[in-house]
Backbone bond lengths (Angstrom), bond angles and torsions (degrees), N, CA, C in turn:
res aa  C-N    CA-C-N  psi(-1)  N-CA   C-N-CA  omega(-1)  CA-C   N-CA-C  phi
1 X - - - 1.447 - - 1.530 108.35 -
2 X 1.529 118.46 130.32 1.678 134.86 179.62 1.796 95.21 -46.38
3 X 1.299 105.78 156.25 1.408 104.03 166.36 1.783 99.72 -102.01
4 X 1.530 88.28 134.78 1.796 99.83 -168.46 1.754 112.13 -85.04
5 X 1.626 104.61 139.41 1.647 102.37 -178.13 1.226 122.83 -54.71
6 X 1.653 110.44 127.19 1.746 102.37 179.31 1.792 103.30 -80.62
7 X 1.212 98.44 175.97 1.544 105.42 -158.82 1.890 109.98 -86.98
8 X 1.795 104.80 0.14 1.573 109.03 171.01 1.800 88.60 -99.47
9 X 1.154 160.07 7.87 1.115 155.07 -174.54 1.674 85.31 -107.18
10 X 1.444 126.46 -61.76 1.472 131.26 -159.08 1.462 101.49 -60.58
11 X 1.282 106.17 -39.89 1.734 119.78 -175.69 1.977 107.64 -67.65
12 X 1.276 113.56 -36.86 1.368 93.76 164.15 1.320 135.61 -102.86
13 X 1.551 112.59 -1.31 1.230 122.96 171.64 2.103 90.39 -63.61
14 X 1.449 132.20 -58.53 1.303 108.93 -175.83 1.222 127.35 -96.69
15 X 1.542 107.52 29.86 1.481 125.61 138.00 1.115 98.15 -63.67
16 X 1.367 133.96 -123.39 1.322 152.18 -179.11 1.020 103.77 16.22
17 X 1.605 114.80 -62.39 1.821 117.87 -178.71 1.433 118.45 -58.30
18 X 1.498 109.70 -33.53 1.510 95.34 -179.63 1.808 99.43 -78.17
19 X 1.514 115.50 -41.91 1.259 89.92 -166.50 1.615 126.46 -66.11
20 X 1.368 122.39 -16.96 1.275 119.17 138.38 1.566 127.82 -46.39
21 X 0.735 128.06 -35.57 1.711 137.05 -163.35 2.033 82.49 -99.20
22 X 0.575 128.84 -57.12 1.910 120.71 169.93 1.562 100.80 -33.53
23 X 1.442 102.93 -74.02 1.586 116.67 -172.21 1.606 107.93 -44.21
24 X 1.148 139.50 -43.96 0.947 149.45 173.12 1.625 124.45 -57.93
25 X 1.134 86.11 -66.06 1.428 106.14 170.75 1.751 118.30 -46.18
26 X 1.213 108.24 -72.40 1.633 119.82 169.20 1.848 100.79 -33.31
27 X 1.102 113.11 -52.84 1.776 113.19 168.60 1.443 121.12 -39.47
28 X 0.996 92.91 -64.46 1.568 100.27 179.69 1.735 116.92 -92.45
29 X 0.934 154.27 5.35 1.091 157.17 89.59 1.395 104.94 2.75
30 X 1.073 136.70 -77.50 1.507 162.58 -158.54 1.917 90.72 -62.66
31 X 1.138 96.03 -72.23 1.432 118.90 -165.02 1.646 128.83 -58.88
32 X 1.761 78.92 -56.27 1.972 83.53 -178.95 1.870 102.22 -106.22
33 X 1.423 115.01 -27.59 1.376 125.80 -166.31 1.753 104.62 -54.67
34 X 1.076 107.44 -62.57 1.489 137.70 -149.31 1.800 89.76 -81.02
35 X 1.546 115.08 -36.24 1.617 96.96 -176.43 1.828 86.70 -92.29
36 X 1.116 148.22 -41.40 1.664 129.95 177.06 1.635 104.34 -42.55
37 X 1.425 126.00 -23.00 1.786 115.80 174.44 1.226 99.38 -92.59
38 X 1.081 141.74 8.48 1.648 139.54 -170.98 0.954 141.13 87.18
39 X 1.566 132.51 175.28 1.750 106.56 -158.43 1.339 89.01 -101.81
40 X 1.213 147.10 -0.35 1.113 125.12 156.56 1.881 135.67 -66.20
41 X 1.853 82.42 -14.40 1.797 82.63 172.02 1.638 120.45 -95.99
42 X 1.123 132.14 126.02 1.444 147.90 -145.07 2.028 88.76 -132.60
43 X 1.473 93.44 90.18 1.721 104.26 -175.05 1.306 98.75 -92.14
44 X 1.383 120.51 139.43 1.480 157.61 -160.21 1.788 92.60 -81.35
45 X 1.725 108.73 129.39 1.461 88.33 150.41 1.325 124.33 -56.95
46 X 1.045 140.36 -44.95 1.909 155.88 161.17 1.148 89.77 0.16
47 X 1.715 118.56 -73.46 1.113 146.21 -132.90 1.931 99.83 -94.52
48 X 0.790 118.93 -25.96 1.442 134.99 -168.33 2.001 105.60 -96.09
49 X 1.441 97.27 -40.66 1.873 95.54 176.66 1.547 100.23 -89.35
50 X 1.610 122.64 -19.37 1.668 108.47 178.53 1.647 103.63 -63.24
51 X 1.208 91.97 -30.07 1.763 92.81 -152.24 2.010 98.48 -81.08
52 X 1.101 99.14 -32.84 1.727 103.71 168.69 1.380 104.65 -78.45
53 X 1.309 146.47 -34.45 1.280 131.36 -174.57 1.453 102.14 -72.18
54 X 1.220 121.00 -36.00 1.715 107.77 -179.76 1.558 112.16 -70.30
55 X 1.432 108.42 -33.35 1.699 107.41 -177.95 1.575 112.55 -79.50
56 X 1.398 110.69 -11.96 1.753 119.40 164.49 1.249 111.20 -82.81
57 X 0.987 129.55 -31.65 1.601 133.83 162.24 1.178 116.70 -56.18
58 X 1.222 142.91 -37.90 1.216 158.26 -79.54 2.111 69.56 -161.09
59 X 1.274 91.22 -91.49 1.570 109.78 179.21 1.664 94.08 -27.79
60 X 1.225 109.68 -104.59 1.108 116.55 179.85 1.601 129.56 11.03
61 X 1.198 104.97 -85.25 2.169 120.85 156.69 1.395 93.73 -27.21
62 X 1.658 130.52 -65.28 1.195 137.63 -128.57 1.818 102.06 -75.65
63 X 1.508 92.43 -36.14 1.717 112.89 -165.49 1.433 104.64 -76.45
64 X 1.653 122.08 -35.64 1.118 122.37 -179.77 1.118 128.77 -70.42
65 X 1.704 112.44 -53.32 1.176 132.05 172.64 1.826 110.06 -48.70
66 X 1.203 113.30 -53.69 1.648 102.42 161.22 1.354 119.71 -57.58
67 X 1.279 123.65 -77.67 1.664 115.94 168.50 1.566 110.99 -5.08
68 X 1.432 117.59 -51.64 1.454 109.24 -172.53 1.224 120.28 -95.12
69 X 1.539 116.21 -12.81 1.430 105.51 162.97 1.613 112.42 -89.76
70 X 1.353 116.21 -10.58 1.844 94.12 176.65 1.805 94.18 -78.51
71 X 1.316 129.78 -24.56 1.088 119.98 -168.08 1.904 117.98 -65.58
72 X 1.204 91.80 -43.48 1.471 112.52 152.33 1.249 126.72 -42.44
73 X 1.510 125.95 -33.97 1.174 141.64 -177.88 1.762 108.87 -82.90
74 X 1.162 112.13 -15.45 1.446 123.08 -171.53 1.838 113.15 -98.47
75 X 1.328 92.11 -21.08 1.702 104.30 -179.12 1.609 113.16 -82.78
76 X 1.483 89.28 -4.07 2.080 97.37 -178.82 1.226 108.37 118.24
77 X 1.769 136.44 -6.08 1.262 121.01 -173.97 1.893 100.04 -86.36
78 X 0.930 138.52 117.22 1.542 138.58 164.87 1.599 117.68 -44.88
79 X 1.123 126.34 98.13 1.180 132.32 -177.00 2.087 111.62 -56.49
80 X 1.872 78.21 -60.55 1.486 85.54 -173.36 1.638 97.74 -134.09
């Protein structure tokens, strides 16, 4: 039997992911966000990492909370 992820291993694997998915995000925010409101709006980095830190947060919860239910799924409970 695999040795199963403990939940400080699960917790930084979607660290990592959000802080990639931040890095990313703040890009395009910048890039595609700001010209879909028009070319008159000229978005702030400020304004561009608030708006990715909530959707990395967001990520974050999202990445873990799965991580631990497929892991769950491996101990014998049937997911799907």
């Amino acid at each position: 039997m695999g040795r199963i992820d403990s939940r400080k291993k699960s917790m930084l694997e979607a660290l990592l992911n959000s802080i990639i998915g931040f890095l990313v995000g703040v890009i395009l925010n910048i890039l595609v966000l700001a010209q879909l409101m028009g070319t008159s709006y000229n978005m702030s980095l400020e304004v561009a990492s608030i708006i990715s830190i909530i959707y990395g947060a967001v990520s974050m919860l999202r990445s873990y909370i799965i991580r631990r239910l497929f892991l769950k799924t491996k101990k014998g409970f049937r997911f799907f």
